[in-house]
N, C-alpha and C positions, 0 to 999 in steps of 0.2 A: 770374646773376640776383641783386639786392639782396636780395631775401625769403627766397632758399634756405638760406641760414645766418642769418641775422638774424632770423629769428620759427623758427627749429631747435625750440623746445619753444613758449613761449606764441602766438608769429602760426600756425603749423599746428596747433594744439588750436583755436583761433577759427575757420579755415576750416573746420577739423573739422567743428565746431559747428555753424556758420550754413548748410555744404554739407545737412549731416543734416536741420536743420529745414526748407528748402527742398524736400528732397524724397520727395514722395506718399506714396514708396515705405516709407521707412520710419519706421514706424509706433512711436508712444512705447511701446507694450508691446514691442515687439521691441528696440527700445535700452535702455529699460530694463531687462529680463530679462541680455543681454549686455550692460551695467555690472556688473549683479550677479554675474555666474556667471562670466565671463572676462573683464574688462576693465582691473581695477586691476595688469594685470601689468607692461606694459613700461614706459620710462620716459617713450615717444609716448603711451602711454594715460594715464601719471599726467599727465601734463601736459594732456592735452585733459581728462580729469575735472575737475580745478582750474580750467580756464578761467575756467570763470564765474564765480570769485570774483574774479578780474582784471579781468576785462573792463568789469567798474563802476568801476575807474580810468578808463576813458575819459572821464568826466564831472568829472573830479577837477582836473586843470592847468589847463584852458581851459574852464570851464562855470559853474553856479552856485556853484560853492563856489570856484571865480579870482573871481567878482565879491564875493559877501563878503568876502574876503580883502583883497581891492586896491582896490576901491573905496569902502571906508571910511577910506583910510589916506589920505596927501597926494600917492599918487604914481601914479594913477590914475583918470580924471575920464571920466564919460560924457557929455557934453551932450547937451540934446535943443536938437537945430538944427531948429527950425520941430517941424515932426512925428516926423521923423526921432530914433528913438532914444528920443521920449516916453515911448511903450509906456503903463503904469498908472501911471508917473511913480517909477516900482522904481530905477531908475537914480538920480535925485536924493532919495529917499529915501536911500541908501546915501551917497550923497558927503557929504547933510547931516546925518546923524545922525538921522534922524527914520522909520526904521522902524519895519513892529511887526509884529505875529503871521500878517499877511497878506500881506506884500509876498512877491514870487513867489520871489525869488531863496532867500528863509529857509524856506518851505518847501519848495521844488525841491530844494537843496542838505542838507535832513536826510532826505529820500525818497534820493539818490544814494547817502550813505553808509547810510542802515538797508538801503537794499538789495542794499551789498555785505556786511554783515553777515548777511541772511538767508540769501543765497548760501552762505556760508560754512558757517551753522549748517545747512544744507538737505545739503552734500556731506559735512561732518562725521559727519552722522549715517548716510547711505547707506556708507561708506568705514568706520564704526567695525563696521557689523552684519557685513560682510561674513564667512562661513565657506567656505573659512580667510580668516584676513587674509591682507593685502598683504604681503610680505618686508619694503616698507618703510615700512608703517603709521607707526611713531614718526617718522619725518621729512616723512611727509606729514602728519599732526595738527601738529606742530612747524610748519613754513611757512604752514598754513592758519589756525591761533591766532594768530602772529604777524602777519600780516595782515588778520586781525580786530585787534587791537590798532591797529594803525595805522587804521583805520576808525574805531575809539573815541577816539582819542589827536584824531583830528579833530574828533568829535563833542564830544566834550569839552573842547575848543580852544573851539569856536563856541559851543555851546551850553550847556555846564558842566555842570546838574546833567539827565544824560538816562537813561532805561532800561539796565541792563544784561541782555540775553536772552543767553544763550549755548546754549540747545534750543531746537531746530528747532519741536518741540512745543509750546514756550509760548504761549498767547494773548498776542497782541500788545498786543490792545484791554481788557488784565486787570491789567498792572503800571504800578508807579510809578517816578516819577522815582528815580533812584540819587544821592545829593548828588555834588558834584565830586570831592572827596576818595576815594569811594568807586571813584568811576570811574579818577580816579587811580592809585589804588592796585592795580586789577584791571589795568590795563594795566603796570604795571610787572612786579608778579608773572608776568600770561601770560608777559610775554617772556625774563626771567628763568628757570621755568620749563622754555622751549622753546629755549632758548642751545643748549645743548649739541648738541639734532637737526640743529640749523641748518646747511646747505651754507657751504662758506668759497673756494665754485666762486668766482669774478670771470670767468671766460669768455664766447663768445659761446652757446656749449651753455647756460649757466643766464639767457642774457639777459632782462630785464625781470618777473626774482623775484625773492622774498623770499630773502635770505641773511644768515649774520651781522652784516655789516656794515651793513645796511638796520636790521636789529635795534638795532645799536648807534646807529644814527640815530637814530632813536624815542626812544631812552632817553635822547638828548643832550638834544634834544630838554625834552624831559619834567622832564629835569634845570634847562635854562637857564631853563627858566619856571615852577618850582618857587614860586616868591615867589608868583606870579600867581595860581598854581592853588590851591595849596592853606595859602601862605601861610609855607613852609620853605625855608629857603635850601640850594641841593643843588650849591652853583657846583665842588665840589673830584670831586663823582660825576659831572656835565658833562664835569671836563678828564679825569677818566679813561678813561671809555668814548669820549669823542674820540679818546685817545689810539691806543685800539687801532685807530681807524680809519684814522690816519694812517699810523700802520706796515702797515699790511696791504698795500700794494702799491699804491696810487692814486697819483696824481700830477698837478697842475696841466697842462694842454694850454698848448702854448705860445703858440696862437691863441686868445682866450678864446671867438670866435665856432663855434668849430670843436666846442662843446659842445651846440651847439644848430642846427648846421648840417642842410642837407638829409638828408644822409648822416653823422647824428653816431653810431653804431650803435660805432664802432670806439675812442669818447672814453677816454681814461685816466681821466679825471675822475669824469667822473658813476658815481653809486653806485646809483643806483634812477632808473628810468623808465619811462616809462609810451609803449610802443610806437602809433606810427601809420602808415597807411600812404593815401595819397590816393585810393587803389581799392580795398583791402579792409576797412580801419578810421579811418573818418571821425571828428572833430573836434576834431583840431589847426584850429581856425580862426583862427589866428592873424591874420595879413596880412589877412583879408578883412575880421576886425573893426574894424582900426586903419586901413587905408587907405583914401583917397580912391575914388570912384568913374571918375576916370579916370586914378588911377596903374597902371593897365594898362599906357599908355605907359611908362612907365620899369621898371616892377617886372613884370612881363608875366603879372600875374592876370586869365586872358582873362574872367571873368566880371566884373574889377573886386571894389574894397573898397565896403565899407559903412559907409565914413567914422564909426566909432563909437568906441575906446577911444581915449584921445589920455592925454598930460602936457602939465603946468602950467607956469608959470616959475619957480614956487617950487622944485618938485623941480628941475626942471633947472638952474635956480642953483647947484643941488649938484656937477653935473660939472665938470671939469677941460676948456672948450670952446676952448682955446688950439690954433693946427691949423699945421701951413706947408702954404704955397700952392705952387700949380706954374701955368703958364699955354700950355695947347697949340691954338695959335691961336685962335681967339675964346673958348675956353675958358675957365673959371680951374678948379681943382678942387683939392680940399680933403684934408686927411690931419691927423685929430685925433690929439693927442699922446696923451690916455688913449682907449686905444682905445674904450672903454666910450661913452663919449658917442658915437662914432658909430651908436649902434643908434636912435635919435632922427633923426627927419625932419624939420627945419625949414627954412624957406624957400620960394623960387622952386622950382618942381620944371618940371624941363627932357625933355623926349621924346630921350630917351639912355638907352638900356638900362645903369640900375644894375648894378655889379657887384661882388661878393664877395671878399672880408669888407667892413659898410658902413663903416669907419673909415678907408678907401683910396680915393684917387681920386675920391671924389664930388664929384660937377659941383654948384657952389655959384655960380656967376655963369657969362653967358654973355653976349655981345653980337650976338648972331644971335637975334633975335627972333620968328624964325619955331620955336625950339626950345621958347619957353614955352607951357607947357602952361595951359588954361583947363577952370574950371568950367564943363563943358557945360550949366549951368544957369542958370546967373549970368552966364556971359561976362568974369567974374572974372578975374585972373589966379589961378593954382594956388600960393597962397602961404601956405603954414602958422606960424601966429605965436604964440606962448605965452601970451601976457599975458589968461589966461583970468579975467574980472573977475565972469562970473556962471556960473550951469548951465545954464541957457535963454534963449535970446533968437530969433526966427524971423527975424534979418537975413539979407542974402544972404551979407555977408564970415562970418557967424557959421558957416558951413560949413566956412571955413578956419581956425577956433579949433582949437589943441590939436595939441600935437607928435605924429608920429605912431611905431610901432616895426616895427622889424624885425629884432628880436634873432635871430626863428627864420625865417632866410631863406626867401623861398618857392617853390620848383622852380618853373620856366617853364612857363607854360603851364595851371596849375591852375583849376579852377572856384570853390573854395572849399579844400577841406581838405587839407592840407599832408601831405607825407613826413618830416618833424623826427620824432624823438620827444622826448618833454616829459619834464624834469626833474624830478625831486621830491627827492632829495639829490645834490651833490655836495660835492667834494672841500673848491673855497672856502667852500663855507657853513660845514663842520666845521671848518678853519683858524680864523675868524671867531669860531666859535662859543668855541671855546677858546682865544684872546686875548680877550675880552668877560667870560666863565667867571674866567679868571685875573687879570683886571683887579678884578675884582667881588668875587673874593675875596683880595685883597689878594697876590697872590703872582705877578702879572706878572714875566717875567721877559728875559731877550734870545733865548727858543726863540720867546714867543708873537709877542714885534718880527719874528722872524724870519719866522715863518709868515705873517703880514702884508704885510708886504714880499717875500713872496714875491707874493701876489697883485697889489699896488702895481708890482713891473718885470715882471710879468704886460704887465700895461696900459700900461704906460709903452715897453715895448720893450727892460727892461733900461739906462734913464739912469739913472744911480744919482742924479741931483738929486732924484729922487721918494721915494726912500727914506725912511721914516720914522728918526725917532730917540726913544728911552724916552721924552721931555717927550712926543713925539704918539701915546702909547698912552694915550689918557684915552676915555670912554666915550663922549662926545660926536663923536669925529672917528669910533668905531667904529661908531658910528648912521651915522652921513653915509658912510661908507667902505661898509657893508651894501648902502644904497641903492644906490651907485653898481653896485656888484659883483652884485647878485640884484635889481634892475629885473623887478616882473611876474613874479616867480618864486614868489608864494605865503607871502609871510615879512612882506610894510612892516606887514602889521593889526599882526601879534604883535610885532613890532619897535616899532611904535610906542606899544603897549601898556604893555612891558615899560620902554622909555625914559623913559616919563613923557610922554609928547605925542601921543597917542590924542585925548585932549580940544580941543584944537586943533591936530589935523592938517588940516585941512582949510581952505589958505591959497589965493590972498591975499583971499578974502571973513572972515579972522578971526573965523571962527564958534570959540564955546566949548560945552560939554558942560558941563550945570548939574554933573550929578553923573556915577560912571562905571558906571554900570546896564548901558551902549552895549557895555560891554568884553565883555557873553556876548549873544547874540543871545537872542529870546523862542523858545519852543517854539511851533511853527507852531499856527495854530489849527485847520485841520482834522483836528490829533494831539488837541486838547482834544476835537474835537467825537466822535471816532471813539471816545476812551477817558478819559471824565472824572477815572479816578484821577490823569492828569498835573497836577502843582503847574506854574501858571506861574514864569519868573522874576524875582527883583526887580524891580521899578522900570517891567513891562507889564503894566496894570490888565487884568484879563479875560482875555478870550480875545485 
């Protein structure tokens, strides 16, 4: 069975969980009482205590904190086709810059992460009373701080200057904003700090924890957007604590798709994930956000997409969309040279079961026209085309605006919520990270070419014509090279932030951003109404 070793500690702490609260039988004084007096002993029990400060990652890759992320940047568009997608109109507030303290996503996404923070302070505190402690109290406080950190490193990504709580006991509705700096600086120390406790497990036993190496994420992290945050340039503390992640035993998948596949559990690559499963832990919804309502036929989502997350032409301008063809009887079907562009669904879509990795084989013309597939609504043909010129329009072809993805394949058969588990670090980003890092700080050299070009004959297939050379380590192709390689992986907002083109990402309607207020989100307003000590931020009058 896939689940029997691949949730070993956090997917059986969640059954745990969710079996206990389901039933009648037992009763919150009686779990509670055995947390306290016997519980924190083995390492199945530390791992189900822990749970629930995990288990608020579920909302973290694919939820409201993926749409602040991705749909402020140029590489992520939600239209509202007719009705569809309108919703309160949240979705084109975010593409155009024109949120504020109410739009659903800014406060859903600061409710996600405070409460995996409370989570955290809530077991912290039960786990520190205990007499006696746990044998391995210091490494459970260690994992559990550090992933509070990572919650704050968020919060303070989006939000900048936000609360620091760290007891369980505090009035929430009593304290003030922290400036950014502040918070800064708490998140570096935590994890700094908690290094030493940290696991330096990579195994399927510590899968989708906190371990050194998730630590040194953070910090790289923290490091590369140093300018940003707090206005210090930290690019030579970035190459370092990259470094150690590089050595530590990961290694580039030689499929790039294979990192995000059905069954990616066994990746080299990925450093930190966040476990899903389509019957026990729902909302990887990947596929059903981005695809059509009747690419069931080709992609076999028997509930169908809801035709919602698409790309633009502008981003996909950016791909390398050069392919050879093959032709098996009325067929043609397609093989893009950078693998990467095949995770993009453009075109005719043909009733022929897609198949795995999308960068192979995909049926791109056909001359059998009983295999094109139609808009069962429009009577359209099913033909997906980039050249998104607005964010709403209620035409019929306006249904087929917007390339669509499949980077995280989706098991046959699904209703909605997928089997992938979701990335949050891996390997390429921290390569990237430390050629960008070393470029920035003037000490490029032929390791960071190197590491690049690793992920380049990644994608290429090993042509060495793709290969970089030192004239093409300049920061510019490493913006474009980012995109191509981390597409919808949670990184274009800060990416584009840090580049300088946050203010007009949002192409080809060439919208501009008077000033960059945009770059931290406002503090939700029903956190002002709940606790007026919160100072709003720059640039959102009021609440």
């Amino acid at each position: 069975m896939r689940h029997s070793y691949k949730y070993i500690k956090l997917g059986i702490a969640l059954t745990l969980l969710v079996s206990a609260a389901g039933c009648k039988k037992l009763e919150p004084e009686v779990y509670s009482r055995v947390a306290n007096e016997n519980f924190w002993q083995t390492p199945d029990q530390i791992a189900a205590g822990i749970a629930p400060a995990y288990s608020q990652l579920r909302n973290i890759p694919d939820g409201n904190f993926h749409d602040l992320q991705e749909e402020s940047s140029d590489e992520l568009v939600v239209p509202a086709r007719g009705n569809d997608w309108l919703a309160a109109g949240q979705h084109i507030q975010l593409f155009t810059h024109t949120w504020n303290s109410q739009t659903q996503q800014v406060q859903d996404a600061w409710n996600d992460l405070y409460s995996g923070v409370t989570k955290i302070n809530f077991i912290l505190s039960i786990v520190n009373n205990l007499n006696p402690a746990p044998a391995t109290l210091p490494a459970i406080n260690a994992e559990l701080k550090t992933l509070r950190a990572l919650y704050y490193y968020w919060l303070m990504d989006l939000y900048g200057n936000v609360p620091l709580v760290t007891d369980f006991n505090t009035n929430p509705n009593g304290v003030k904003n922290s400036t950014r700096k502040q918070v800064y600086d708490f998140i570096e120390s935590e994890i700094k700090a908690n290094m030493g406790q940290l696991s330096t497990d990579r195994s399927l036993t510590n899968y989708g924890r906190i371990n050194k190496y998730v630590a040194d994420c953070i910090l790289a992290k923290l490091y590369l957007n140093s300018v940003q945050y707090v206005g210090t340039a930290r690019y030579a503390d970035c190459i370092k604590v990259c470094d150690t992640v590089i050595t530590a035993g990961y290694s580039l998948e030689s499929n790039y798709f294979d990192n995000f596949a059905i069954e990616n559990q066994s990746s080299k690559e990925n450093i930190f994930v966040v476990p899903f499963d389509n019957v026990n832990i729902g909302g990887n919804n990947w596929a059903a956000q981005t695809l059509h309502y009747q690419n069931d036929k080709n992609y076999q989502i028997s509930g169908g997409g809801w035709n919602g997350y698409c790309t633009n032409a502008e981003f996909y301008s950016h791909f390398d969309t050069t392919s050879t063809y093959s032709v098996r009887g009325k067929n043609t079907y397609r093989t893009y040279n950078d693998a990467r562009a095949g995770q993009w669904i453009i075109g005719q879509q043909y009733a022929e079961i897609a198949t795995y990795p999308p960068n192979t084989g995909v049926l791109s013309n056909s001359t059998d026209a009983t295999l094109k597939i139609k808009d069962a609504q429009t009577g359209l043909d099913l033909s997906f085309y980039s050249d998104i010129t607005e964010i709403s329009n209620p035409a019929a072809s306006f249904r087929l605006a917007g390339l669509r993805n499949v980077k995280y394949w989706p098991n046959p058969g699904i209703q909605v919520s997928q089997n992938n588990d979701m990335v949050i670090f891996r390997l390429a980003d921290v390569l990237l990270m430390r050629a960008e890092a070393s470029v920035r700080n003037g000490s490029q050299s032929n390791v960071d070419l190197g590491y690049v070009n690793q992920i380049r004959m990644r994608a290429y297939g090993g042509v060495q014509k793709y290969a970089w050379t030192m004239s093409d380590l300049t920061l510019n192709n490493l913006f474009l090279e980012r995109g191509r390689e981390l597409a919808w992986e949670n990184v274009r907002r800060q990416d584009c932030i840090r580049f300088g083109n946050f203010a007009s990402a949002r192409k080809p309607q060439k919208m501009q951003d008077a000033d960059n207020h945009w770059e931290i989100y406002p503090i939700p307003q029903n956190q002002h109404i709940a606790n007026p000590n919160l100072t709003q931020n720059p640039g959102y009058a009021g609440f």
